[in-house]
PASE-459687 format. One record per atom (N, C-alpha, C, O): residue number from 1; residue in three letters; atom name; x, y, z. Coordinates in steps of 0.2 Angstrom, whole numbers, plus 5000, padded with zeros to 4 digits. Layout:
N
+------+------+------+------+------+------+
! resi ! resn ! name !   c1 !   c2 !   c3 !
+------+------+------+------+------+------+
!  NUM !  ala !   CA !    X !    Y !    Z !
...
+------+------+------+------+------+------+
//
This chain:
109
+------+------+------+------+------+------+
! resi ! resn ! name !   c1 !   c2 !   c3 !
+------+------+------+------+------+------+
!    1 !  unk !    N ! 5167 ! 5547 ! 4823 !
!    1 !  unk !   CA ! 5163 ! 5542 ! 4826 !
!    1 !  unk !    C ! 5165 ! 5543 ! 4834 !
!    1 !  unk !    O ! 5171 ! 5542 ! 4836 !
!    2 !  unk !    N ! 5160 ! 5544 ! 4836 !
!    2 !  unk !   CA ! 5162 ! 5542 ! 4845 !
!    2 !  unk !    C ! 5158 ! 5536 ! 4847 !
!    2 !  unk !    O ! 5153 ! 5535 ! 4843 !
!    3 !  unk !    N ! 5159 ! 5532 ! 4852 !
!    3 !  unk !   CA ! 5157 ! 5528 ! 4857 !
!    3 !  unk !    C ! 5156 ! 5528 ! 4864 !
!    3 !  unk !    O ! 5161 ! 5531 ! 4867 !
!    4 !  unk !    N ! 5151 ! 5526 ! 4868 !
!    4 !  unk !   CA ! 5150 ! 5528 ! 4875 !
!    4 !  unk !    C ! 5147 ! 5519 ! 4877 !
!    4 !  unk !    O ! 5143 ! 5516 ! 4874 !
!    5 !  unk !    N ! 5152 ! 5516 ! 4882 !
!    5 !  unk !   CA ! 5148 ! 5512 ! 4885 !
!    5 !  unk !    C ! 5148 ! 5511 ! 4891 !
!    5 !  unk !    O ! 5153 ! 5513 ! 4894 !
!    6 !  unk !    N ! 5142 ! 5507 ! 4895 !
!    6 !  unk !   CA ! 5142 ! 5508 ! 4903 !
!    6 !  unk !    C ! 5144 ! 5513 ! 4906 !
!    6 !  unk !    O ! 5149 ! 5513 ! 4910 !
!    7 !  unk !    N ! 5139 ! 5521 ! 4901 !
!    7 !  unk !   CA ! 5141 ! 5526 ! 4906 !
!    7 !  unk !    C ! 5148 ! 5532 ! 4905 !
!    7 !  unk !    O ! 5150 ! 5537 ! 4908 !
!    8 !  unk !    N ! 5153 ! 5527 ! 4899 !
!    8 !  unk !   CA ! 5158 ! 5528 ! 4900 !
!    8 !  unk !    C ! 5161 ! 5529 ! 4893 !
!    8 !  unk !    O ! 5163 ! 5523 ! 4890 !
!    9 !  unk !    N ! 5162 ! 5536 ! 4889 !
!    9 !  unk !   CA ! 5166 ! 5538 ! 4883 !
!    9 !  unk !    C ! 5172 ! 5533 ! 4883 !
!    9 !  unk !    O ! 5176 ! 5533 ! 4888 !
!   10 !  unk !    N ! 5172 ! 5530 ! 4876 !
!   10 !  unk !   CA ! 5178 ! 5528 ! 4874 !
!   10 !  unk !    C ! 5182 ! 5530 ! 4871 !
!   10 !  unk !    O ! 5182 ! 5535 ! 4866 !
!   11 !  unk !    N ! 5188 ! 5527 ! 4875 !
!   11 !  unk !   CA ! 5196 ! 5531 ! 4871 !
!   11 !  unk !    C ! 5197 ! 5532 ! 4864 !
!   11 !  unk !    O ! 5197 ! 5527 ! 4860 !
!   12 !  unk !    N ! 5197 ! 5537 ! 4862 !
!   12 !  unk !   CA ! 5198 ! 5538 ! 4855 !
!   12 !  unk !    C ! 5201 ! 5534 ! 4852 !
!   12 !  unk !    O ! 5198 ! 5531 ! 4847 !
!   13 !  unk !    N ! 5206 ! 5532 ! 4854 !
!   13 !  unk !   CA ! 5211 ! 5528 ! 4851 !
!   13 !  unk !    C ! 5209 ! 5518 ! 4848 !
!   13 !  unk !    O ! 5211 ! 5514 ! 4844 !
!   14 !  unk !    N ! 5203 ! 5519 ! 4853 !
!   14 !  unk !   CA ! 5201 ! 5512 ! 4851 !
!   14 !  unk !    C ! 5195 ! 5514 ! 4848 !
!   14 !  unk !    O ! 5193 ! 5510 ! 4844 !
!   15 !  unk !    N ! 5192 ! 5518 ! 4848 !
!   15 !  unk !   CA ! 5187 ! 5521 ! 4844 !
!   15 !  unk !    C ! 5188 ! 5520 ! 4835 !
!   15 !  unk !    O ! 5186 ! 5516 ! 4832 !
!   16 !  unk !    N ! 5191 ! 5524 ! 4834 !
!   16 !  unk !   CA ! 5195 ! 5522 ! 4826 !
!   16 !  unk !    C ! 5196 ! 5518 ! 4823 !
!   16 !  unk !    O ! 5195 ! 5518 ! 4817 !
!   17 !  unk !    N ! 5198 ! 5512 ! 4829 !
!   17 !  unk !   CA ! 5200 ! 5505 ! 4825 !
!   17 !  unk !    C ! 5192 ! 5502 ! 4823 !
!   17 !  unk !    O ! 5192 ! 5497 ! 4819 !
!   18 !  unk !    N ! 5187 ! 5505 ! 4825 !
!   18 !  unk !   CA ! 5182 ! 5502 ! 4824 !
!   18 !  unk !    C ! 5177 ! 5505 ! 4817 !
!   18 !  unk !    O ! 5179 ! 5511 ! 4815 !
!   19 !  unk !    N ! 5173 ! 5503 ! 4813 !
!   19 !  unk !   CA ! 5169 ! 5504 ! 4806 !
!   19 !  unk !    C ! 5162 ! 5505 ! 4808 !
!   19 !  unk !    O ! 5161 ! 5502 ! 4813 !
!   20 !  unk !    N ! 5156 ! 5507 ! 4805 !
!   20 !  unk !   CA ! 5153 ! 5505 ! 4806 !
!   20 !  unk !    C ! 5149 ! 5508 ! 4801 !
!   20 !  unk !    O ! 5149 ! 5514 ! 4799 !
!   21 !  unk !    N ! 5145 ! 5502 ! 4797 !
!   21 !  unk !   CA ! 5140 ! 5503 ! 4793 !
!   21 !  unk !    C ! 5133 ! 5501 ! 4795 !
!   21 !  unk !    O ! 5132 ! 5496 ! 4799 !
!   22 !  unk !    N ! 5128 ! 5506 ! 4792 !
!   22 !  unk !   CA ! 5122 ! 5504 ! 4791 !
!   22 !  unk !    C ! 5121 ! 5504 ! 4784 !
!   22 !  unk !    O ! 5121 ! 5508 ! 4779 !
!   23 !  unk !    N ! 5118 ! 5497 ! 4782 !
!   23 !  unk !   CA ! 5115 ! 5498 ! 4776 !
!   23 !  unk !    C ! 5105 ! 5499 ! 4777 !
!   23 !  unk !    O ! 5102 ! 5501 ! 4782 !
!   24 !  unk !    N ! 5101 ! 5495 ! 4772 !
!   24 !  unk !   CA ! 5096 ! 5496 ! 4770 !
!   24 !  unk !    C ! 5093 ! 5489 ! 4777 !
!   24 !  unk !    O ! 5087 ! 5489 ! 4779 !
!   25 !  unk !    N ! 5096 ! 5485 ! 4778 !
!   25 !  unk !   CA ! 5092 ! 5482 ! 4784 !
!   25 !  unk !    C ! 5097 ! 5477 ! 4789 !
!   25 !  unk !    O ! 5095 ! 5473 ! 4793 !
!   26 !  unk !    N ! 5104 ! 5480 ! 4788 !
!   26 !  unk !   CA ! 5110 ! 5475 ! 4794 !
!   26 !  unk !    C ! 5113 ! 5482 ! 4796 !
!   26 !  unk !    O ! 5113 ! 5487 ! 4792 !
!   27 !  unk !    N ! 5115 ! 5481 ! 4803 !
!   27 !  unk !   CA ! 5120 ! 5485 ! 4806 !
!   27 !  unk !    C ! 5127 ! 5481 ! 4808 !
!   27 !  unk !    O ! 5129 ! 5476 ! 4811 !
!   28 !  unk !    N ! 5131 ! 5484 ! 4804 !
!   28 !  unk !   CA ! 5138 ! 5480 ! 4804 !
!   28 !  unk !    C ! 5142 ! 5484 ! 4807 !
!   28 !  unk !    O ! 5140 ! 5490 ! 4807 !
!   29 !  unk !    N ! 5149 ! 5482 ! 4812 !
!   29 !  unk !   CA ! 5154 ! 5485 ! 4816 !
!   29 !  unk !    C ! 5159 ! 5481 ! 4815 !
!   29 !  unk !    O ! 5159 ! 5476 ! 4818 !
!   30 !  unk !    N ! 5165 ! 5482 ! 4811 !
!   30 !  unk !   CA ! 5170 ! 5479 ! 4809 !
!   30 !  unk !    C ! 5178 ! 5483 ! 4813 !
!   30 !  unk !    O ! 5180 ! 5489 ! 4813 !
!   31 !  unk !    N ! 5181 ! 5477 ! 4814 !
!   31 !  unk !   CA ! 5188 ! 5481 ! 4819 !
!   31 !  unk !    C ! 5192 ! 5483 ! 4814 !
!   31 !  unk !    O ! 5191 ! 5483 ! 4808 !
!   32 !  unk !    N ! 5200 ! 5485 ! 4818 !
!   32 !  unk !   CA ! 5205 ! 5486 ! 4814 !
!   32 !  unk !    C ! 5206 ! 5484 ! 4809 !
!   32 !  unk !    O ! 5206 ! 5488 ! 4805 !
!   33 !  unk !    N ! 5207 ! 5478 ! 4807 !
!   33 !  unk !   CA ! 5208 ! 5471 ! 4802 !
!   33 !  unk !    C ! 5203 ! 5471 ! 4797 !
!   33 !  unk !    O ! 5204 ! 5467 ! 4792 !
!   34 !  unk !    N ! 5196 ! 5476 ! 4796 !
!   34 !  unk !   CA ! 5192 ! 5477 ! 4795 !
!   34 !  unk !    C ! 5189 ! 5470 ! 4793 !
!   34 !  unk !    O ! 5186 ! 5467 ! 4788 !
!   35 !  unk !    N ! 5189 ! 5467 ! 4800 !
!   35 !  unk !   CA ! 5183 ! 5458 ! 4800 !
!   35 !  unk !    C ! 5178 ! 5461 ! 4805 !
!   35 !  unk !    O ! 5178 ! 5464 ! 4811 !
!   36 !  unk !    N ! 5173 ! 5459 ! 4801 !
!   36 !  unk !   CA ! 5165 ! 5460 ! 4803 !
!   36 !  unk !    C ! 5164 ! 5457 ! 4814 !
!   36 !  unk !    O ! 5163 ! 5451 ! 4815 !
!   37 !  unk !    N ! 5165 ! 5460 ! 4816 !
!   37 !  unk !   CA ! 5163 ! 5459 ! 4824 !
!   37 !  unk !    C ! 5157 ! 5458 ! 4826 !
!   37 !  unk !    O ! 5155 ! 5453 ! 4830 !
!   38 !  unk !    N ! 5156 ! 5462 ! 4824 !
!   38 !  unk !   CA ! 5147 ! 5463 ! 4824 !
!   38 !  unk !    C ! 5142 ! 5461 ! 4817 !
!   38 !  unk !    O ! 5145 ! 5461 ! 4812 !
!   39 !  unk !    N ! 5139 ! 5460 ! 4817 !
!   39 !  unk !   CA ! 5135 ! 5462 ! 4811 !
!   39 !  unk !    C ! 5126 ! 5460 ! 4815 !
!   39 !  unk !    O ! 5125 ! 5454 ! 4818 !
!   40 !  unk !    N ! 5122 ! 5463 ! 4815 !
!   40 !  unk !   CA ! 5116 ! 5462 ! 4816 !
!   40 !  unk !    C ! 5110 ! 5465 ! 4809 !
!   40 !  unk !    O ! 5110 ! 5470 ! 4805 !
!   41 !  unk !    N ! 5106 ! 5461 ! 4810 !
!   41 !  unk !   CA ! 5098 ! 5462 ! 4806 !
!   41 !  unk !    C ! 5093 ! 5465 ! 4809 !
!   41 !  unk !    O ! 5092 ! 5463 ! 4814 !
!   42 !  unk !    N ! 5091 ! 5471 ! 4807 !
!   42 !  unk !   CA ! 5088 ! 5477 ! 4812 !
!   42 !  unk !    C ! 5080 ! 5478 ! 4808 !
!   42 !  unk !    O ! 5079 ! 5478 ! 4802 !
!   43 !  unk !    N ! 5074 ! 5481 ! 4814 !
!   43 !  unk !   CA ! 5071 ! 5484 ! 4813 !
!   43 !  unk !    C ! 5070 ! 5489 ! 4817 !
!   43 !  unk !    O ! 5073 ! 5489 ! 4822 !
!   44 !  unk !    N ! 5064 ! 5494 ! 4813 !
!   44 !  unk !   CA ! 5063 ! 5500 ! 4817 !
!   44 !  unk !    C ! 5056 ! 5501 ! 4818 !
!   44 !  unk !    O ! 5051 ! 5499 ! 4814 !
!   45 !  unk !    N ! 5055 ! 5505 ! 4824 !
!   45 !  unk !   CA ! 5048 ! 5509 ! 4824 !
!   45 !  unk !    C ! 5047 ! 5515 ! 4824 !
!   45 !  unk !    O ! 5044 ! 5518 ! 4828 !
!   46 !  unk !    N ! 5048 ! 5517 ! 4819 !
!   46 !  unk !   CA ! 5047 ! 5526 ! 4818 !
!   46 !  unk !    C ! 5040 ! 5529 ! 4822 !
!   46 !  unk !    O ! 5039 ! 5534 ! 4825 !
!   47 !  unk !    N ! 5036 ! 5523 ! 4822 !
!   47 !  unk !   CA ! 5030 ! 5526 ! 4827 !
!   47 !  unk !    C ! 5029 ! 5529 ! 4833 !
!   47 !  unk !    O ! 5024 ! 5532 ! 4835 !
!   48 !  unk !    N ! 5036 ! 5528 ! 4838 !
!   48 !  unk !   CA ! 5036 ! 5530 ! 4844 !
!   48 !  unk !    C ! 5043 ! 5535 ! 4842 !
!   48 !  unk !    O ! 5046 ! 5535 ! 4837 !
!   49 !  unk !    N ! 5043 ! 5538 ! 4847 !
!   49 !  unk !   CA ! 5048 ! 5544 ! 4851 !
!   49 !  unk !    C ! 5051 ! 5544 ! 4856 !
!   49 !  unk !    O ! 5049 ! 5545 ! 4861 !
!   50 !  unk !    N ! 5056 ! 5544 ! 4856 !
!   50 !  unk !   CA ! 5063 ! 5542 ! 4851 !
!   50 !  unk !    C ! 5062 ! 5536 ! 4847 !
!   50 !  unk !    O ! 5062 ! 5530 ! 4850 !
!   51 !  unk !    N ! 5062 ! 5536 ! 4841 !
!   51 !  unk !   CA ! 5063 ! 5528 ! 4836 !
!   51 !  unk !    C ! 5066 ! 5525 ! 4840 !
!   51 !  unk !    O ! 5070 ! 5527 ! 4844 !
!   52 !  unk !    N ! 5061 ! 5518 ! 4837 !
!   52 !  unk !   CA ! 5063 ! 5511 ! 4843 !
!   52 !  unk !    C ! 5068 ! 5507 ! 4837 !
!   52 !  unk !    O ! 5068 ! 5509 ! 4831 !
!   53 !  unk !    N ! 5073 ! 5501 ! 4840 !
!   53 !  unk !   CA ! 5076 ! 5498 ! 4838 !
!   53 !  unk !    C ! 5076 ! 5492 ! 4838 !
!   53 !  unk !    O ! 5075 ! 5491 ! 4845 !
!   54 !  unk !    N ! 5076 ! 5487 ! 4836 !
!   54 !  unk !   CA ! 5079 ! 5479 ! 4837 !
!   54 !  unk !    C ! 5082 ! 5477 ! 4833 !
!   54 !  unk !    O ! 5081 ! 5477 ! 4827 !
!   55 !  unk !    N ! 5089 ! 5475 ! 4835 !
!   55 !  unk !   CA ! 5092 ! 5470 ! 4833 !
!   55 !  unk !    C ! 5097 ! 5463 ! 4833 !
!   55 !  unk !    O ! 5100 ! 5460 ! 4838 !
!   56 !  unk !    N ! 5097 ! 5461 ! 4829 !
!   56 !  unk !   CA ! 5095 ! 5454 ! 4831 !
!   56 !  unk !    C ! 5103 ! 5450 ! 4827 !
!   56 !  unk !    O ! 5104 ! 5449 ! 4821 !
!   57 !  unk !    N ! 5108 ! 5448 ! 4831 !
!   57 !  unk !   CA ! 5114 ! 5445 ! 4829 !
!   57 !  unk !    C ! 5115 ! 5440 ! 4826 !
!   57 !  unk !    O ! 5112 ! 5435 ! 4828 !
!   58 !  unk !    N ! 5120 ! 5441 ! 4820 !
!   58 !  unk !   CA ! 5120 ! 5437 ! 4812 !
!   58 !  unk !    C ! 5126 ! 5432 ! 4812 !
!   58 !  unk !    O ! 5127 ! 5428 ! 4808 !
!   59 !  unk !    N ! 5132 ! 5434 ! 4820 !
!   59 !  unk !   CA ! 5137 ! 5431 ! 4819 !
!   59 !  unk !    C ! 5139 ! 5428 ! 4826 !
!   59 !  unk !    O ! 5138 ! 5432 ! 4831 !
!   60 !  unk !    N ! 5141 ! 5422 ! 4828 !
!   60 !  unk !   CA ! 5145 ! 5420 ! 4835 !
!   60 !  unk !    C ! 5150 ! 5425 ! 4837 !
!   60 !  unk !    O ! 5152 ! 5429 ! 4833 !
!   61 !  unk !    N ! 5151 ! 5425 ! 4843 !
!   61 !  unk !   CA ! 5146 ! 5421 ! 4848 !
!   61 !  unk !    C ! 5139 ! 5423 ! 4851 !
!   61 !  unk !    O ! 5137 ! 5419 ! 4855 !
!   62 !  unk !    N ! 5135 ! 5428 ! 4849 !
!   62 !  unk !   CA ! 5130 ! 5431 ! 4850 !
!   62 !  unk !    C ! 5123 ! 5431 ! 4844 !
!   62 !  unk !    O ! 5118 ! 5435 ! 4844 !
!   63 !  unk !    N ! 5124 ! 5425 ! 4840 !
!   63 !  unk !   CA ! 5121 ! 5425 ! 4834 !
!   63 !  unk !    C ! 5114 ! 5424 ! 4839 !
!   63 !  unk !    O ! 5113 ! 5421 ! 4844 !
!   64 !  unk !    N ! 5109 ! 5426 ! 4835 !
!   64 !  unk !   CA ! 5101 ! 5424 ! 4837 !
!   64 !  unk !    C ! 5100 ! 5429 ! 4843 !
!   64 !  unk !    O ! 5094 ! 5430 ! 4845 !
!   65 !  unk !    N ! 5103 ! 5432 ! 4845 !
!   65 !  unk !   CA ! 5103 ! 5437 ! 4852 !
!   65 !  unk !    C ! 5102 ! 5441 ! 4850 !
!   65 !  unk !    O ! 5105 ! 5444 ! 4845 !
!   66 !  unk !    N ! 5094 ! 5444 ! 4852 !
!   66 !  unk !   CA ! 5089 ! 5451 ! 4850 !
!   66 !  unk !    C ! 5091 ! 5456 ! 4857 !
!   66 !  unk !    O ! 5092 ! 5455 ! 4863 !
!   67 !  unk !    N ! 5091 ! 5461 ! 4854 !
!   67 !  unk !   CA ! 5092 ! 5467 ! 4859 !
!   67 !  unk !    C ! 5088 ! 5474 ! 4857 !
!   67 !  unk !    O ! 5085 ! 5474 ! 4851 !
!   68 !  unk !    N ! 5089 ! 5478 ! 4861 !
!   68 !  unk !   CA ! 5083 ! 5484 ! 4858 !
!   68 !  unk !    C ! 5086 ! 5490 ! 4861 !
!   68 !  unk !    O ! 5088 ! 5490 ! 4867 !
!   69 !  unk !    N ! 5085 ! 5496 ! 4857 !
!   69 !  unk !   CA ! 5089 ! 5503 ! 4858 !
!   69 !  unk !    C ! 5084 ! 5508 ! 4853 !
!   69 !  unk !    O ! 5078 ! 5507 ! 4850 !
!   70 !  unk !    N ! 5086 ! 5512 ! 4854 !
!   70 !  unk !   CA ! 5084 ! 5520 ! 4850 !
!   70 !  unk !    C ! 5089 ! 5521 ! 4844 !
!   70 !  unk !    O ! 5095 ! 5518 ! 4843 !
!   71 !  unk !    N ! 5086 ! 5527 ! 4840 !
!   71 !  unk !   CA ! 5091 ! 5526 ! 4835 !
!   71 !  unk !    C ! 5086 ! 5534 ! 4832 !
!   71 !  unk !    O ! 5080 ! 5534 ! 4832 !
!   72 !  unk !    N ! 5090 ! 5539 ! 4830 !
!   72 !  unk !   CA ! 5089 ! 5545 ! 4829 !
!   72 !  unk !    C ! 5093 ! 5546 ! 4823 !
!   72 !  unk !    O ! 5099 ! 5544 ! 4823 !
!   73 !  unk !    N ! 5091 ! 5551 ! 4817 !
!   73 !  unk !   CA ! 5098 ! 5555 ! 4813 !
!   73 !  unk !    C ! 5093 ! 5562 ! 4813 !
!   73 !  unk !    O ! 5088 ! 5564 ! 4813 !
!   74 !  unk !    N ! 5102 ! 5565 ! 4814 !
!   74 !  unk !   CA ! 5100 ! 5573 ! 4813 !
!   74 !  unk !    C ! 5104 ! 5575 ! 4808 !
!   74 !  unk !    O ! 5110 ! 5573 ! 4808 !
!   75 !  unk !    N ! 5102 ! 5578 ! 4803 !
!   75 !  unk !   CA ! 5107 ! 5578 ! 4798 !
!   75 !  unk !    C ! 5114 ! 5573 ! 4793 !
!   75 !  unk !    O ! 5114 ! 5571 ! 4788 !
!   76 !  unk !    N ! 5118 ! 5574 ! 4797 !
!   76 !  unk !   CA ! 5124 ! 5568 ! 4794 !
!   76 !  unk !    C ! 5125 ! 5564 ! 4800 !
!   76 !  unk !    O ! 5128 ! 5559 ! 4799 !
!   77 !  unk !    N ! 5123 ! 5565 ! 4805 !
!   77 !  unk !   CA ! 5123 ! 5562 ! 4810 !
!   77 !  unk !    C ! 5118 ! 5556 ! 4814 !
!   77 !  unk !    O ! 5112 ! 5558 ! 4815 !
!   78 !  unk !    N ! 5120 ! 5550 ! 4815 !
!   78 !  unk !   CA ! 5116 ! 5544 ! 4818 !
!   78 !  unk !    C ! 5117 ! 5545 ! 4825 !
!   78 !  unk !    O ! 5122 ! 5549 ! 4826 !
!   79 !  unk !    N ! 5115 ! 5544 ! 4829 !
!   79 !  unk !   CA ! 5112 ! 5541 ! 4837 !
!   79 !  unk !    C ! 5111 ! 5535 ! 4836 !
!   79 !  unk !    O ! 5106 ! 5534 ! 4831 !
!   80 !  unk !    N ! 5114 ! 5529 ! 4839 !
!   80 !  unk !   CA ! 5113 ! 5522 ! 4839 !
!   80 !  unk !    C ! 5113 ! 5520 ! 4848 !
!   80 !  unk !    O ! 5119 ! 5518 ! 4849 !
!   81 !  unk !    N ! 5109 ! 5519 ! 4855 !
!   81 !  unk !   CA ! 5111 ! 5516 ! 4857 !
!   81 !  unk !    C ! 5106 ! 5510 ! 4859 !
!   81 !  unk !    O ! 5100 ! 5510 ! 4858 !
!   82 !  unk !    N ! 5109 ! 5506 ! 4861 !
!   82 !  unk !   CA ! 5104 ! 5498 ! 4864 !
!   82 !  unk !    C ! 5108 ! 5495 ! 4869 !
!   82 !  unk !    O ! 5114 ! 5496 ! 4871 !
!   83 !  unk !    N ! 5104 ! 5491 ! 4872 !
!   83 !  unk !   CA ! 5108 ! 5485 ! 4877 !
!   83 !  unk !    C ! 5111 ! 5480 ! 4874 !
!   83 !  unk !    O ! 5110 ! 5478 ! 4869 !
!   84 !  unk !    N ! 5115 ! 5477 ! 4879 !
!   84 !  unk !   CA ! 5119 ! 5472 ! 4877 !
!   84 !  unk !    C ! 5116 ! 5470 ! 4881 !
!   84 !  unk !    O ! 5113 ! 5473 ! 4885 !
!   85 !  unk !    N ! 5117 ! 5461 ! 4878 !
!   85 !  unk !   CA ! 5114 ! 5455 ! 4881 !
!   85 !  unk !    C ! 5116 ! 5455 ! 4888 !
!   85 !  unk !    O ! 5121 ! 5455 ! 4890 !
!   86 !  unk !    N ! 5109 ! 5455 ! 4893 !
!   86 !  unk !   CA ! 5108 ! 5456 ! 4900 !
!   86 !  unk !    C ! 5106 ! 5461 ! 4903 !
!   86 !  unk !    O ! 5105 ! 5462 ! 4909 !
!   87 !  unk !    N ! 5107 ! 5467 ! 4896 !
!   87 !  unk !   CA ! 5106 ! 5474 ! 4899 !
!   87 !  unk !    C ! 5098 ! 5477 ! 4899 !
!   87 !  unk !    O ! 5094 ! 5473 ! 4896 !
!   88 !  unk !    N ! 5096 ! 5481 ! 4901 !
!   88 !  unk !   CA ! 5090 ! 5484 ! 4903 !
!   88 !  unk !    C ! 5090 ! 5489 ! 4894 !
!   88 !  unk !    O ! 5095 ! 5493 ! 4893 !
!   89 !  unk !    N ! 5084 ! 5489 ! 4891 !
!   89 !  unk !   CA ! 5082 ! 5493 ! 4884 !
!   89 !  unk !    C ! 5086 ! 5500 ! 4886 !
!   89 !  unk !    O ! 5088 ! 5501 ! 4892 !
!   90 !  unk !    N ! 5087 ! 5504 ! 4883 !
!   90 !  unk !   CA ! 5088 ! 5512 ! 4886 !
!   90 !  unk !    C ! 5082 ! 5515 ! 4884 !
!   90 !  unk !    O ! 5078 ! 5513 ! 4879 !
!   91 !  unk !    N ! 5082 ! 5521 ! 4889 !
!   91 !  unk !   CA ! 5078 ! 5524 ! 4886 !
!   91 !  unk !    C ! 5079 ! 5534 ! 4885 !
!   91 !  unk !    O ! 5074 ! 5538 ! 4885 !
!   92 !  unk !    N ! 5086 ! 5534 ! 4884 !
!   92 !  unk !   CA ! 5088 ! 5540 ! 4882 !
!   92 !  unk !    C ! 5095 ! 5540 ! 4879 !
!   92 !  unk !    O ! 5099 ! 5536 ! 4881 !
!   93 !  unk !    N ! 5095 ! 5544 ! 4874 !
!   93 !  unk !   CA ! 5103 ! 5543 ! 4872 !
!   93 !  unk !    C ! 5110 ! 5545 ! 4876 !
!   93 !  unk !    O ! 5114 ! 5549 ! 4876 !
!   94 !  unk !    N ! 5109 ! 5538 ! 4882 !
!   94 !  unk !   CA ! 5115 ! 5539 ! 4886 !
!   94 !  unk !    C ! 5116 ! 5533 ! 4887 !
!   94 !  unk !    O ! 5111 ! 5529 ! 4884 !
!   95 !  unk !    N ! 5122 ! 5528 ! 4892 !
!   95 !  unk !   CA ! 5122 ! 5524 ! 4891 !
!   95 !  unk !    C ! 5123 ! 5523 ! 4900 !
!   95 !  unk !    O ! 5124 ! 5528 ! 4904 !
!   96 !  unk !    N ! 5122 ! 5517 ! 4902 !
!   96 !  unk !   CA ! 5119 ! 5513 ! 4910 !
!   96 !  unk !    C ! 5125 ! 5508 ! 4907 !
!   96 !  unk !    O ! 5129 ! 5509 ! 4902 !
!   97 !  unk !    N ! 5125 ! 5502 ! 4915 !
!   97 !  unk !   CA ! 5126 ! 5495 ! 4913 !
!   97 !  unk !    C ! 5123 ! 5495 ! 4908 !
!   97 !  unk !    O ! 5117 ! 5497 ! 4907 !
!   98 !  unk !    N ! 5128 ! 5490 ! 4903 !
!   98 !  unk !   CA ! 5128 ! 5485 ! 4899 !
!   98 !  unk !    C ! 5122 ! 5488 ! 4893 !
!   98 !  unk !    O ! 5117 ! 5487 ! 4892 !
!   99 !  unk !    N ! 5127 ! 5493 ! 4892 !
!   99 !  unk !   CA ! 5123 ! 5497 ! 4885 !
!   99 !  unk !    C ! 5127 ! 5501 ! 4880 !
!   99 !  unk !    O ! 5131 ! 5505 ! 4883 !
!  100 !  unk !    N ! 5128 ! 5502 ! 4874 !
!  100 !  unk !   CA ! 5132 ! 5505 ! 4870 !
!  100 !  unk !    C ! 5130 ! 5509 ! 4865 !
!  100 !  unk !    O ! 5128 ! 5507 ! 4860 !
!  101 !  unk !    N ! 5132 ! 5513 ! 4865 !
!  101 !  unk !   CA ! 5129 ! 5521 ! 4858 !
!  101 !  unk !    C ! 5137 ! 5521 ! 4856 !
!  101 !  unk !    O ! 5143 ! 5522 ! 4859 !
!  102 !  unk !    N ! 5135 ! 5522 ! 4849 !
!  102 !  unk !   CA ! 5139 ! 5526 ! 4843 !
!  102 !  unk !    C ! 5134 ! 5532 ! 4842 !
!  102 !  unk !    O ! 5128 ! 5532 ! 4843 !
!  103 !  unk !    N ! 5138 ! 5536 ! 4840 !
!  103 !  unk !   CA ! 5138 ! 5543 ! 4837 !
!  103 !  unk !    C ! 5141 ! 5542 ! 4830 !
!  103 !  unk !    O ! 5147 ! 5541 ! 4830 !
!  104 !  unk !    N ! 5139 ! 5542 ! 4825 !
!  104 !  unk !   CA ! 5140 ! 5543 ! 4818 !
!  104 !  unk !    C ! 5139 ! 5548 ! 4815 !
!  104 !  unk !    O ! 5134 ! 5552 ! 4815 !
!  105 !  unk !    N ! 5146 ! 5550 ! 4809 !
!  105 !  unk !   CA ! 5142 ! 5555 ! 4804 !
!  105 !  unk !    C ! 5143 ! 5552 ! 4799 !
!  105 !  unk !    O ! 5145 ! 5547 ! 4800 !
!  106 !  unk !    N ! 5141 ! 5553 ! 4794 !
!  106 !  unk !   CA ! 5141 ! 5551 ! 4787 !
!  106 !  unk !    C ! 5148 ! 5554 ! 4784 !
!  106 !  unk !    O ! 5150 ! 5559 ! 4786 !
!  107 !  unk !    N ! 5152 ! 5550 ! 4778 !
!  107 !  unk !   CA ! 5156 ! 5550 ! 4777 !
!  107 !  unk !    C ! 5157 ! 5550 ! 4769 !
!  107 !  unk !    O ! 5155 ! 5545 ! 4766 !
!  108 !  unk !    N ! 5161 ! 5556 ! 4766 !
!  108 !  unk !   CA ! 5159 ! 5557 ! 4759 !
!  108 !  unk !    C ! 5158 ! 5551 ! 4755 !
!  108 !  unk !    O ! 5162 ! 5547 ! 4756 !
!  109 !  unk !    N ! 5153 ! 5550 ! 4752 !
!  109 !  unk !   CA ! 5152 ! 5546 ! 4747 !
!  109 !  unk !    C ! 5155 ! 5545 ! 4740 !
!  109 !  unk !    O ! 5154 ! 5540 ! 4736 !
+------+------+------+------+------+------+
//
């Protein structure tokens, strides 16, 4: 997994400690301690290019907070990125202020 936010790749080191699941309709990001950080309810729009994202926060302090990004897979690999609350949508896989992509691969099942 990598991480990029406002513009700026994160240090591996804290990269690691983080998890991240997608299932069938939540995007979950869970820390070292493996307790859920994140968890949000997500939809998409396969109709446009780059897929559209929404999603919308299931836990404090950001619970009810919708946000919107892109979201791509190339083989084992996901592209996730969006705005954080107050940030401007993106609209390419990089990140500005107040925006964050993971890079995911898929991990043996």
């Amino acid at each position: 997994m990598a991480e990029e936010r406002d513009g700026k790749r994160q240090p591996e080191d804290k990269v690691r400690q983080h998890t991240v699941r997608i299932t069938r309709d939540r995007f979950i990001v869970s820390d070292g301690e493996k307790k859920e950080v994140y968890v949000a309810r997500y939809q998409v729009d396969p109709g446009k290019d780059p897929v559209r994202i929404r999603l919308t926060s299931e836990v404090p302090p950001s619970k009810g907070q919708t946000v919107q990004g892109l979201i791509e897979k190339e083989g084992e690999t996901v592209r996730l990125v969006y705005a954080l609350p107050g940030g401007e949508a993106p609209t390419e896989f990089r990140t500005k202020q107040k925006q964050l992509m993971f890079i995911l691969r898929a991990r043996g099942r």
